[in-house]
C-alpha positions as CSV (number, residue, x, y, z in Angstrom):
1,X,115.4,93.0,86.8
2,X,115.4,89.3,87.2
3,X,116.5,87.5,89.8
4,X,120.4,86.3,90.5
5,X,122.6,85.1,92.7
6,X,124.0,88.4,93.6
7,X,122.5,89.4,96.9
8,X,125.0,92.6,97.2
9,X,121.8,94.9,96.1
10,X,120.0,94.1,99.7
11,X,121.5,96.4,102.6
12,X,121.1,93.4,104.5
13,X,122.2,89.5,104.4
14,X,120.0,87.0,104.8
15,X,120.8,83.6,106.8
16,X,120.9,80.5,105.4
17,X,117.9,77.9,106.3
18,X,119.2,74.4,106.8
19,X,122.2,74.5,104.6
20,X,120.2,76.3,101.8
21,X,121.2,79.8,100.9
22,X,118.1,82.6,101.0
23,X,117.6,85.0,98.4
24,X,115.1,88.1,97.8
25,X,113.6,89.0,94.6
26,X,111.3,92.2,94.5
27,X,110.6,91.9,90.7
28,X,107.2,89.7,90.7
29,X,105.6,92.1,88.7
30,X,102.1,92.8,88.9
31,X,101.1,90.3,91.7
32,X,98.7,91.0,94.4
33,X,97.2,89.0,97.6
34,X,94.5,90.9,96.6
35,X,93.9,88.8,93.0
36,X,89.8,89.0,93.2
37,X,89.9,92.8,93.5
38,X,92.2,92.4,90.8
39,X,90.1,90.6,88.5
40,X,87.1,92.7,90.1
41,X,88.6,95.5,88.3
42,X,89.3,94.1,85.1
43,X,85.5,93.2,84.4
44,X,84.1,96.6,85.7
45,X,86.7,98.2,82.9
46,X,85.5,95.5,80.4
47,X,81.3,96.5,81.2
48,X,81.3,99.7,82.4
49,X,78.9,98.5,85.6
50,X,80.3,101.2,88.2
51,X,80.6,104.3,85.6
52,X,76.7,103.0,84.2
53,X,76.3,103.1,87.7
54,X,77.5,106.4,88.9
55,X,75.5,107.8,85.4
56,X,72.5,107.3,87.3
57,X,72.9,108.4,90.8
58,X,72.2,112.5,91.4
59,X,75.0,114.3,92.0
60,X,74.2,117.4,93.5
61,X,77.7,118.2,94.6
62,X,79.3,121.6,93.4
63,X,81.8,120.6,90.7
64,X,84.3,123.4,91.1
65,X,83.9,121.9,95.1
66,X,84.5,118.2,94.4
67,X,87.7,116.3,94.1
68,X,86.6,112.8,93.5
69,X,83.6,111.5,90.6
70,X,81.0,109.9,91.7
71,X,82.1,106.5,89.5
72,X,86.2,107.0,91.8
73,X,84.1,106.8,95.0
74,X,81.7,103.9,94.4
75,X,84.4,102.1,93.0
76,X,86.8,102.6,95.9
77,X,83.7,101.2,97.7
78,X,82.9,98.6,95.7
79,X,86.4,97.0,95.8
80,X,86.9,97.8,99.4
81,X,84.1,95.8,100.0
82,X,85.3,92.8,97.5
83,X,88.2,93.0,99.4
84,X,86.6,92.9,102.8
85,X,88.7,96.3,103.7
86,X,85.7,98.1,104.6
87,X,88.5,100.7,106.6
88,X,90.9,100.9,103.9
89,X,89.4,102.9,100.5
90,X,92.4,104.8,99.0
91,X,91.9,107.7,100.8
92,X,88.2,108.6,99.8
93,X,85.7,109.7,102.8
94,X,83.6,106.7,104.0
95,X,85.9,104.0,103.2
């Protein structure tokens, strides 16, 4: 939905700023503040690095027991780190 001039859709008005009439758009897309993660991301998908990766580390875990891969948990790492969020790991233990 692009942007317009119709500002009806917000449950709120916004004020003018020196004469200039404010408007909201919540349709950018795909955009992030996080744009290195981002990019991060699209080279691990393009070589494989974290899944290589996780091929090669022991996983001794029981598989019926275990919820995440090892290649989901070292890459919620990985990008938590790129992203200096060291607290903030989508929910995985020891992000």
């Amino acid at each position: 939905m692009p942007a317009t001039d119709d500002d009806t859709l917000l449950p709120f008005s916004l004020p003018s700023i020196c004469q200039k009439k404010v408007t909201a758009a919540f349709d950018g897309g795909r955009i992030s503040s996080d744009g290195g993660v981002l990019l991060l991301a699209g080279i691990d998908r393009q070589l494989g690095l974290i899944d290589t990766l996780a091929a090669i580390i022991p996983d001794h875990r029981d598989p019926d027991q275990t919820t995440h891969s090892m290649a989901d948990i070292l890459r919620a790492r990985v990008f938590a780190i790129a992203g200096a969020c060291p607290c903030e790991g989508g929910g995985l233990p020891g992000c």
